[in-house]
RODO-2510 file (C-alpha; in nm, 4 decimals, decimal comma):
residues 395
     n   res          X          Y          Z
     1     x    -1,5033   -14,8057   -10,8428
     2     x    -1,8666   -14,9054   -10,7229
     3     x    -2,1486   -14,9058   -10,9154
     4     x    -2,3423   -14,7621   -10,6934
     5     x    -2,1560   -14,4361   -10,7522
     6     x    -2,0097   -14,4935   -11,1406
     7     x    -2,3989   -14,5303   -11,1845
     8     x    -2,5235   -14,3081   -10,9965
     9     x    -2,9246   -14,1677   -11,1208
    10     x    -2,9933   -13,8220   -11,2783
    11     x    -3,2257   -13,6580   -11,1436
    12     x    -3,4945   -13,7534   -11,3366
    13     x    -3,4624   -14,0759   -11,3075
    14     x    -3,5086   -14,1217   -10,9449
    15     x    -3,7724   -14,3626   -10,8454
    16     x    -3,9644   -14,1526   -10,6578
    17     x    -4,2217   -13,8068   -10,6912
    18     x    -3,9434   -13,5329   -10,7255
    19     x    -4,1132   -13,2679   -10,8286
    20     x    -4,1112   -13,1138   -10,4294
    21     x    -3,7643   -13,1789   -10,3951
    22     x    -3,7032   -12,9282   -10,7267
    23     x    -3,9809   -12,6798   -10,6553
    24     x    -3,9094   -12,6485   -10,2859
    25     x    -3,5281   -12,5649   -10,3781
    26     x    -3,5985   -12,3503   -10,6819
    27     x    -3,8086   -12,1297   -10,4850
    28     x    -3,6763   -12,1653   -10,1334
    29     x    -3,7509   -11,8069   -10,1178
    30     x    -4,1111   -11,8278   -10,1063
    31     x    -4,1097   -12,1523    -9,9031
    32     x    -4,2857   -12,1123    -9,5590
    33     x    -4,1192   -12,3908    -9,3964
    34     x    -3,6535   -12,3761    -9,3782
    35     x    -3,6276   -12,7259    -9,4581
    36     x    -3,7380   -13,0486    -9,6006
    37     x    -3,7201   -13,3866    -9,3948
    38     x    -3,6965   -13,7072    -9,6231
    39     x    -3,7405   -14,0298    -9,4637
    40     x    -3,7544   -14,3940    -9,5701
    41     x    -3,5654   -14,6984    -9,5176
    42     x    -3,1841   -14,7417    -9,6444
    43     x    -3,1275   -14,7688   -10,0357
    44     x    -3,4042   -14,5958   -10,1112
    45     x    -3,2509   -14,3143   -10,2930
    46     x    -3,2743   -14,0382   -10,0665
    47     x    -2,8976   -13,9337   -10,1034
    48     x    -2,8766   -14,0139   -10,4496
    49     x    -3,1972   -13,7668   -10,5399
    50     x    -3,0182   -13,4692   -10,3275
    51     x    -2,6675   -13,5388   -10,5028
    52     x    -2,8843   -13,5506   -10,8349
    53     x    -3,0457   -13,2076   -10,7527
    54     x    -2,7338   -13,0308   -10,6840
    55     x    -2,5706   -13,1275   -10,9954
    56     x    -2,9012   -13,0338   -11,2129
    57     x    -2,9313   -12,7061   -11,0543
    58     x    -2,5797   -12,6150   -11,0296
    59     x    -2,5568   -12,5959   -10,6586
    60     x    -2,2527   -12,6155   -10,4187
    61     x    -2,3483   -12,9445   -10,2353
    62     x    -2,2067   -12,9082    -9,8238
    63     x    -2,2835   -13,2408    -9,6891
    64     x    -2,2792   -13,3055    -9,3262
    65     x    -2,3625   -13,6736    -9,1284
    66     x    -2,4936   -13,5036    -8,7943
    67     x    -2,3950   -13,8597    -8,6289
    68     x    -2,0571   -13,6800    -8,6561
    69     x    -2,1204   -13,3908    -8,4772
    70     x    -2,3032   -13,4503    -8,1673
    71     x    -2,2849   -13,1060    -7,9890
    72     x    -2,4515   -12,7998    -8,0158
    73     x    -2,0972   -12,5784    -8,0519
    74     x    -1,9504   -12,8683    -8,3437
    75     x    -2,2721   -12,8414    -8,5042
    76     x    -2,2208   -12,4399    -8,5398
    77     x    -1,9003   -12,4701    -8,6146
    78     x    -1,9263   -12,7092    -8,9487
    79     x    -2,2541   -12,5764    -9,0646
    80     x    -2,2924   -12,2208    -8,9254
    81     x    -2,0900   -12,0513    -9,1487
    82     x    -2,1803   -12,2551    -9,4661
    83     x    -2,5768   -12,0950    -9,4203
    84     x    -2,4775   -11,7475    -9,4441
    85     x    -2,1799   -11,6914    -9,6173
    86     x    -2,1845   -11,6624   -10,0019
    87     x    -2,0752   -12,0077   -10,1775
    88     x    -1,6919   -11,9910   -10,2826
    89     x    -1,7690   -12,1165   -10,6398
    90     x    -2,0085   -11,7983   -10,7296
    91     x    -2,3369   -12,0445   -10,7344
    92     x    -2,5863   -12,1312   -10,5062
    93     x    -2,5294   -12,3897   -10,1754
    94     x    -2,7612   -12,7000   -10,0772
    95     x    -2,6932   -12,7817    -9,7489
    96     x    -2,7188   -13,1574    -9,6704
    97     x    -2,7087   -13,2885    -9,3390
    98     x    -2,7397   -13,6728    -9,2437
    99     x    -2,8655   -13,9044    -9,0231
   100     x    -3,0357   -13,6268    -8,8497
   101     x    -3,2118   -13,9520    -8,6048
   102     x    -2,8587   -14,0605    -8,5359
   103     x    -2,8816   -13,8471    -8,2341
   104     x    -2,9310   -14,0450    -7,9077
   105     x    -2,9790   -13,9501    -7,5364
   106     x    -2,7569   -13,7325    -7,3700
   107     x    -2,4672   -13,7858    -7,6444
   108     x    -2,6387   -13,4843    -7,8458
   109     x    -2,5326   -13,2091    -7,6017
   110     x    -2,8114   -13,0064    -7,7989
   111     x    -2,7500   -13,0991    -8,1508
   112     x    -3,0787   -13,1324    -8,2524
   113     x    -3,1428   -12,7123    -8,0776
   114     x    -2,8783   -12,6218    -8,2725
   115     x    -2,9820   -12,7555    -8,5948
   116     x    -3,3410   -12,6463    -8,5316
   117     x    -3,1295   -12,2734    -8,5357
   118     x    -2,9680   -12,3030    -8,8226
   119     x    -3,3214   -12,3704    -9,0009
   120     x    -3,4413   -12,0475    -8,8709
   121     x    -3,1301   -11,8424    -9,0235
   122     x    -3,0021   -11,9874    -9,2930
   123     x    -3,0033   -11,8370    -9,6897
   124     x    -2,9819   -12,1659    -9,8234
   125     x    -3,2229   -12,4725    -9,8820
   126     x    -3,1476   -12,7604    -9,5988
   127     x    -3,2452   -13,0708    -9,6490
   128     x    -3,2013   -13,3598    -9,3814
   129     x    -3,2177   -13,7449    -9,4481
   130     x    -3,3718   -13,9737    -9,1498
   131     x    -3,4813   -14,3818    -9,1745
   132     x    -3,7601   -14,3018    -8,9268
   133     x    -3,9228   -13,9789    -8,9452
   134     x    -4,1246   -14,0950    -8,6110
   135     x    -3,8564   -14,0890    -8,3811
   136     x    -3,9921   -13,8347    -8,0809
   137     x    -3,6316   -13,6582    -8,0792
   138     x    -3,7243   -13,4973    -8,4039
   139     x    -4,0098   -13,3504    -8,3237
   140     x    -3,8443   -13,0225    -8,2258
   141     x    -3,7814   -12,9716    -8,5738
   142     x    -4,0350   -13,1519    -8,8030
   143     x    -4,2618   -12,8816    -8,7500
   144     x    -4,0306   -12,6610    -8,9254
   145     x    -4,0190   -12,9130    -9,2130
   146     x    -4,1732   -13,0510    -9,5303
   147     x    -4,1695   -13,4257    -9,4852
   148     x    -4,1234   -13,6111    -9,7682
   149     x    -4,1424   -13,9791    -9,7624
   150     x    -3,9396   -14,2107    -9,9231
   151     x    -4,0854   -14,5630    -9,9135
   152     x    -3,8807   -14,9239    -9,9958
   153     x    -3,8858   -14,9759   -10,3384
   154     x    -4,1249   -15,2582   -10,5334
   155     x    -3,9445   -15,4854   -10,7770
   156     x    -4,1268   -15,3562   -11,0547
   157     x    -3,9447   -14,9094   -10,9844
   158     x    -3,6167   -15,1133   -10,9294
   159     x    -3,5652   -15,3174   -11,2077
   160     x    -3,5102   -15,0468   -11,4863
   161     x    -3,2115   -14,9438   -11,2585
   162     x    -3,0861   -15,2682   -11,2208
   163     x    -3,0925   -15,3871   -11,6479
   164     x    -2,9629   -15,0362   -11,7339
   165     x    -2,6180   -15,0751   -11,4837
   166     x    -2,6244   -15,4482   -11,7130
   167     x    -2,6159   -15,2976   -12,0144
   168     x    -2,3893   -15,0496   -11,9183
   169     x    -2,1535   -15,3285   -11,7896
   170     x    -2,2418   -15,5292   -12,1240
   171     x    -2,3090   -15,8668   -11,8482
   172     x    -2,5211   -16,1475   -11,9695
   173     x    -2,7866   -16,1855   -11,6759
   174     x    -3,1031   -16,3978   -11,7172
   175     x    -3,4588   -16,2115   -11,6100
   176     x    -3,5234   -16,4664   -11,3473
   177     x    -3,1751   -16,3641   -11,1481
   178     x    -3,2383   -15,9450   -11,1751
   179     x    -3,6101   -16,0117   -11,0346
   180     x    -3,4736   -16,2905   -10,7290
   181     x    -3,1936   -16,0503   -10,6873
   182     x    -3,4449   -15,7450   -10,6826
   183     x    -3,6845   -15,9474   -10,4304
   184     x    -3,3882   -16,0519   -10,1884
   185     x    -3,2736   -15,6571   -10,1965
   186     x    -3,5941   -15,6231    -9,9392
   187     x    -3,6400   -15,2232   -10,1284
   188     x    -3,2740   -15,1666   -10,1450
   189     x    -3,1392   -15,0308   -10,4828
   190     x    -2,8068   -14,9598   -10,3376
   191     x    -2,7695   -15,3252   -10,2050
   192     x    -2,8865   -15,4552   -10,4870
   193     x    -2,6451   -15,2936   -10,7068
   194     x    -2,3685   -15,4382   -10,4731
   195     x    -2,4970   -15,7584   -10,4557
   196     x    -2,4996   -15,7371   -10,8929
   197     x    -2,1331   -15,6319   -10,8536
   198     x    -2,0380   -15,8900   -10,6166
   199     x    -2,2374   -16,1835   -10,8361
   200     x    -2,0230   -16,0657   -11,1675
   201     x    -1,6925   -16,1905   -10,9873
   202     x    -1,9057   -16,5267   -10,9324
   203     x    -2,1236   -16,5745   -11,1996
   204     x    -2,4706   -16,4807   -11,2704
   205     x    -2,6473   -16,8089   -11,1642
   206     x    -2,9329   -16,9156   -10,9255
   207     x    -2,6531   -17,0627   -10,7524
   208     x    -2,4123   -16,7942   -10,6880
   209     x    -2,7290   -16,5685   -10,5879
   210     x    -2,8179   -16,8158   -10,3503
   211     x    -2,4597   -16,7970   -10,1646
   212     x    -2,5005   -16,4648   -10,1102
   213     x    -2,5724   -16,4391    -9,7487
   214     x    -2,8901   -16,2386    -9,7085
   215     x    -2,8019   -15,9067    -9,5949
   216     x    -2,8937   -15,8832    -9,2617
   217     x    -2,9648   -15,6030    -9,1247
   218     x    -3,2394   -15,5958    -8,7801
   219     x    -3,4772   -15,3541    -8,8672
   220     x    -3,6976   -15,1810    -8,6281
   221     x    -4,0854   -15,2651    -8,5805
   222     x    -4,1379   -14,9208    -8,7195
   223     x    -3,9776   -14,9659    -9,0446
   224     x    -4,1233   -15,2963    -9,0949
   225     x    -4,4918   -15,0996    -8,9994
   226     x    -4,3917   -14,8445    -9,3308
   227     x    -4,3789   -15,1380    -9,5722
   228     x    -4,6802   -15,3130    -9,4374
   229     x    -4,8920   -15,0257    -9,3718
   230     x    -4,7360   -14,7766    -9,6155
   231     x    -4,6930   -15,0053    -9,9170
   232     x    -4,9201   -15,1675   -10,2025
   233     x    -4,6459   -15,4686   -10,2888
   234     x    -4,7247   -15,7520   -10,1837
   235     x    -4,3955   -15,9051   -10,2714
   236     x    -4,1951   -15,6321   -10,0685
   237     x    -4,4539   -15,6910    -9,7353
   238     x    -4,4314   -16,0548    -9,7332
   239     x    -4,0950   -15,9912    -9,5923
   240     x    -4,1546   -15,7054    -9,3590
   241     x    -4,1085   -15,8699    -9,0484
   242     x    -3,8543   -16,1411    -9,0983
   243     x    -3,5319   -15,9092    -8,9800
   244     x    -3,7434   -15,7486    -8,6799
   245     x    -3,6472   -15,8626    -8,2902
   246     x    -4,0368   -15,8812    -8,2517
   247     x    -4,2111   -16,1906    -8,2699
   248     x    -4,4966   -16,2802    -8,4886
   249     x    -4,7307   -16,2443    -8,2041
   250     x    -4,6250   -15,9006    -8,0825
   251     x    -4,5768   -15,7638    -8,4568
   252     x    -4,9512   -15,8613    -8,5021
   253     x    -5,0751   -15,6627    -8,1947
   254     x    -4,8456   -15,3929    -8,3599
   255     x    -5,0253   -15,3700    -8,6565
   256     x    -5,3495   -15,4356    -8,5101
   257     x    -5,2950   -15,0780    -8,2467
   258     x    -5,1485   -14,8707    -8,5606
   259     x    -5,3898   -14,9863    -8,8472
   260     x    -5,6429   -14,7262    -8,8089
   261     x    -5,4055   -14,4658    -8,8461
   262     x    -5,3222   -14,5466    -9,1838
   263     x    -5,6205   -14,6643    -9,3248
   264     x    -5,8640   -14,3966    -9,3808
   265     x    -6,1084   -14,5593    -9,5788
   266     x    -6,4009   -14,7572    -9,4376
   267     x    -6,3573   -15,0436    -9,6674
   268     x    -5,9846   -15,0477    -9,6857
   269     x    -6,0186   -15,0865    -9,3027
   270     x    -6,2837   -15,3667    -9,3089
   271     x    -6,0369   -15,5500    -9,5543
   272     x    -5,7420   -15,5237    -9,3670
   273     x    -5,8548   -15,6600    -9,0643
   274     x    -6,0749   -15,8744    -9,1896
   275     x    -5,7298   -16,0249    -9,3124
   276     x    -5,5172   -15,9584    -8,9603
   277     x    -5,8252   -16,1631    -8,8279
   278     x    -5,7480   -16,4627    -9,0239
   279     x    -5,4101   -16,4615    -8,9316
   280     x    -5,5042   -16,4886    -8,5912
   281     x    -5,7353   -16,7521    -8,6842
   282     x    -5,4753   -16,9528    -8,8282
   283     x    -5,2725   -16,8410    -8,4816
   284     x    -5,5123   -17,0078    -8,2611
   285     x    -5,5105   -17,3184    -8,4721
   286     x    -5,1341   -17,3607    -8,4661
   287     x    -5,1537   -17,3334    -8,0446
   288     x    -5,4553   -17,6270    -8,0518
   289     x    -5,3033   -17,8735    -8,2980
   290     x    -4,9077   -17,7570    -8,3000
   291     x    -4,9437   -17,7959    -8,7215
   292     x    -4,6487   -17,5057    -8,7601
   293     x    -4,6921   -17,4775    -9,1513
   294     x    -4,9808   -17,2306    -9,1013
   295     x    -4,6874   -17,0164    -8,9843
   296     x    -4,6463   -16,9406    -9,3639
   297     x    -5,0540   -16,8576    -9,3742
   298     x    -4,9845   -16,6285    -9,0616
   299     x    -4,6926   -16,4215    -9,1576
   300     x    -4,8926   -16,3917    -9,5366
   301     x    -5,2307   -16,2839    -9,4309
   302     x    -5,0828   -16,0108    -9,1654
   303     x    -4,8448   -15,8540    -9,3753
   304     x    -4,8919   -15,8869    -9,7803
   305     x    -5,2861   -15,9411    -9,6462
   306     x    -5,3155   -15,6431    -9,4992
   307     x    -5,0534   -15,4507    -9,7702
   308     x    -5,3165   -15,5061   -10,0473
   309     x    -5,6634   -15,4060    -9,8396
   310     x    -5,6074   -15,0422    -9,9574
   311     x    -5,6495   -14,9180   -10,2861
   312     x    -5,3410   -14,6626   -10,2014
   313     x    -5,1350   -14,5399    -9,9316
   314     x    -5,1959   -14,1972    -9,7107
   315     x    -4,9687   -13,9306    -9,8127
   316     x    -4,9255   -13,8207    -9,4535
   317     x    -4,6969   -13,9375    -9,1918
   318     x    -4,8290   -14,0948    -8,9623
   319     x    -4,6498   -14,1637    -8,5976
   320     x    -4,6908   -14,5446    -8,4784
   321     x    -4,7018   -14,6313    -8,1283
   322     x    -4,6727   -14,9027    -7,9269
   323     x    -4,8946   -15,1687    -7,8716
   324     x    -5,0980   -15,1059    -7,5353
   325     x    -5,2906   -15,4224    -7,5131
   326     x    -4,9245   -15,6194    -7,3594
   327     x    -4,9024   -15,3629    -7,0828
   328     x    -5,2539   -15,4572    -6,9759
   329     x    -5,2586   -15,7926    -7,0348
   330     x    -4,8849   -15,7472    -6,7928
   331     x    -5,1110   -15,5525    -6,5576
   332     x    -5,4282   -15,7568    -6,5145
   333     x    -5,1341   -16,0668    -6,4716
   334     x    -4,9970   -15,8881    -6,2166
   335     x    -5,3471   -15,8383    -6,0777
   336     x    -5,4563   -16,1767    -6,0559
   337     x    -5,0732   -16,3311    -5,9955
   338     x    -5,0845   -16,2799    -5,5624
   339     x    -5,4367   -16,4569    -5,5864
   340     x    -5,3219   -16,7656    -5,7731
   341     x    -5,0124   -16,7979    -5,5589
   342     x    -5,2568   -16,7701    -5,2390
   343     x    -5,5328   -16,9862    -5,3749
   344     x    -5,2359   -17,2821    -5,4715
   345     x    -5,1305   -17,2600    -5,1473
   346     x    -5,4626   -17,2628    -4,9876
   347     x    -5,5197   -17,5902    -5,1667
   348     x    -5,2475   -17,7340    -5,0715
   349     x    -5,3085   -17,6875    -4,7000
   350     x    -5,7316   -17,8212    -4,7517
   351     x    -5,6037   -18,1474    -4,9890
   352     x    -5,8408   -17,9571    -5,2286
   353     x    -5,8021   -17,8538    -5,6143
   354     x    -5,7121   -17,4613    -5,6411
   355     x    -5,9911   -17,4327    -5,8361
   356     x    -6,2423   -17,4925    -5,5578
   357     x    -5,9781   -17,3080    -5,2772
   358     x    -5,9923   -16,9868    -5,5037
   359     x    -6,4135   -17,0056    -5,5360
   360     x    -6,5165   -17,1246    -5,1983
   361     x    -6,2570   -17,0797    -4,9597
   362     x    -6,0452   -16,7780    -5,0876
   363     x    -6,3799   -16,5095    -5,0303
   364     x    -6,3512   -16,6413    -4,6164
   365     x    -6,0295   -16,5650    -4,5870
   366     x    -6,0270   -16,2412    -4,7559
   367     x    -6,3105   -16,1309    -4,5052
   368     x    -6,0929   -16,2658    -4,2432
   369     x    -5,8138   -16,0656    -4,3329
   370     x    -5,9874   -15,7561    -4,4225
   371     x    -6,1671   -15,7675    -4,0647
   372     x    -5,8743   -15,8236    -3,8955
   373     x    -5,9565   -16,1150    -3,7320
   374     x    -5,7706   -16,2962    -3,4351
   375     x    -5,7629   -16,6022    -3,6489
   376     x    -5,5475   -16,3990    -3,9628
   377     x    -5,2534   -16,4303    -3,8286
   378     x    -5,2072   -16,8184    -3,7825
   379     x    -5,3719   -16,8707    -4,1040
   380     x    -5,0838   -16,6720    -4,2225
   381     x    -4,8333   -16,8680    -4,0913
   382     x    -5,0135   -17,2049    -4,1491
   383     x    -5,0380   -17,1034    -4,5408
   384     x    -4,6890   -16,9540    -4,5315
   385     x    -4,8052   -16,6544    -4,6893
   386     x    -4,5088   -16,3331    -4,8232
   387     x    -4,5519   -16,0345    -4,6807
   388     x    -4,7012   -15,9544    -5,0500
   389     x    -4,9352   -16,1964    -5,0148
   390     x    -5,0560   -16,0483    -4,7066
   391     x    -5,0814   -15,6861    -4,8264
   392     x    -5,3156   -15,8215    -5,1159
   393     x    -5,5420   -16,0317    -4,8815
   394     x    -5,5801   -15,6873    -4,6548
   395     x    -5,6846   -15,4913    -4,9854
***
């Protein structure tokens, strides 16, 4: 059996502010919104706390993964019935559905509609589970939610977890291995609990934790944004962005657009940026003198540097977008590509650099062109010019 379930948390001991979860079920009655959204990166213990709540309060527990019913008609069918008829068992129901961003495209056939339906009418608290509360096909239905978040774990919440599954187990595991094996978890309880049940085949050494390949799993810029922006670990944001697709370059322009979102507070602000600004300092240096161990200062100062500016995290949730600054440095490229390719061309033709072409020849010929001069046409030829070329020297 895994540990992950023979150990599974009460209720109370889920690392995480609770207290909504129980109040908005006990009184779902009074509740103005159908449904609460939690959200938060994998191994976090989102499922755990609902499975927890059902067993403390006695509830029938009717768990659906919406990735497994895509269409509006499937979607009635499995959960329909369960939110208005009377539980078989004489108790209460909690209705559990998912992976409720699993939905993608066209594939949905109006899942998400028909879920936002069953909120409206059912008699029973709903709660859905997403990674990434941000995605724009849930907005339908966030409105008609409480949100709450559940952020990647710190070392420090997940270690009490980890030494009381050792106990339980009666293993012999030095401090140093539960905190690397807590670190290399990334915020994962659940994976760390399978890597501790994988290492007691092996052995509990540095060693064996070191061949354990890292689990890799490609996380999106958005999650890595929730445990820079979100989170006051330093430990856990250090490592943010090293299982994104994005470069360092375009995860710092990511952070720079979605900063003041998060960060509220004047000072918090100042900090933080006066920390993404070193970064790019140390950026600049590594492009002059090609020294690549400021990499390590880089990654450090925008992530864990930025992690510890603020004195706490907002409690809202807040949508990141993306960066805008790439699309206009794309544009103004775009802009100023035709005239480079005309000016190099133009200097090859006068034996001169393209330097001097583009600031003392290129204005004639644009007048030329513009007036619609005799003389356009064979320059056109002469230079070889696209048809592209053209249209921008006629602009």
């Amino acid at each position: 059996m895994h540990w992950v379930q023979k150990y599974a948390p009460k209720f109370e001991d889920i690392p995480h502010d609770t207290k909504v979860l129980l109040d908005f079920v006990s009184n779902y009655s009074k509740q103005k919104k159908r449904a609460l959204l939690l959200h938060g990166p994998s191994g976090t213990g989102k499922t755990a706390a609902i499975h927890a709540l059902a067993k403390k309060l006695n509830l029938e527990l009717v768990e659906v993964n919406a990735s497994d019913y895509r269409k509006a008609d499937e979607i009635e069918l499995k959960i329909g019935g369960a939110v208005k008829q009377m539980s078989l068992f004489g108790t209460g129901k909690l209705i559990f559905i998912d992976e409720v961003d699993g939905f993608a495209g066209n594939e949905d056939r109006g899942g998400i509609g028909a879920i936002g339906e069953l909120l409206a009418s059912s008699k029973y608290p709903i709660i859905l589970v997403a990674n990434d509360a941000s995605e724009q096909k849930l907005s339908s239905i966030k409105s008609k939610c409480v949100l709450v978040e559940f952020p990647a774990l710190s070392v420090v919440s997940m270690l009490p977890a980890i030494k009381s599954v050792v106990e339980a187990q009666k293993l012999t595991v030095s401090d140093d291995v539960l905190k690397a094996l807590a670190r290399r978890s990334g915020g994962d309880l659940r994976g760390a609990l399978i890597d501790l049940q994988v290492l007691s085949s092996v052995g509990f050494s540095m060693d064996s934790l070191n061949t354990l390949h890292d689990r890799q799993r490609t996380e999106s810029i958005m999650q890595a944004l929730v445990k820079i922006l979100k989170s006051t670990d330093p430990a856990l944001a250090v490592s943010a962005l090293d299982t994104v697709e994005e470069d360092l370059d375009e995860s710092l322009l990511w952070i720079d657009e979605n900063l003041p979102k998060e960060y509220k507070v004047p000072a918090d602000l100042a900090r933080a940026y006066d920390s993404l600004s070193r970064a790019d300092m140390f950026r600049g240096r590594i492009r002059r003198w090609q020294y690549w161990r400021f990499l390590v200062y880089v990654n450090v100062l925008m992530t864990a540097g930025v992690a510890v500016a603020k004195d706490k995290k907002q409690a809202v949730v807040v949508e990141y977008t993306r960066t805008q600054r790439l699309l206009k440095l794309w544009m103004a490229k775009q802009k100023y590509a035709k005239r480079q390719q005309v000016s190099k061309k133009l200097a090859f033709a006068s034996h001169c650099s393209a330097r001097k072409a583009l600031q003392q020849s290129m204005p004639h010929i644009q007048r030329l062109f513009k007036g619609k001069h005799p003389s356009a046409q064979n320059i056109g030829e002469e230079l070889k010019l696209e048809d592209e070329e053209i249209e921008w020297l006629l602009k």
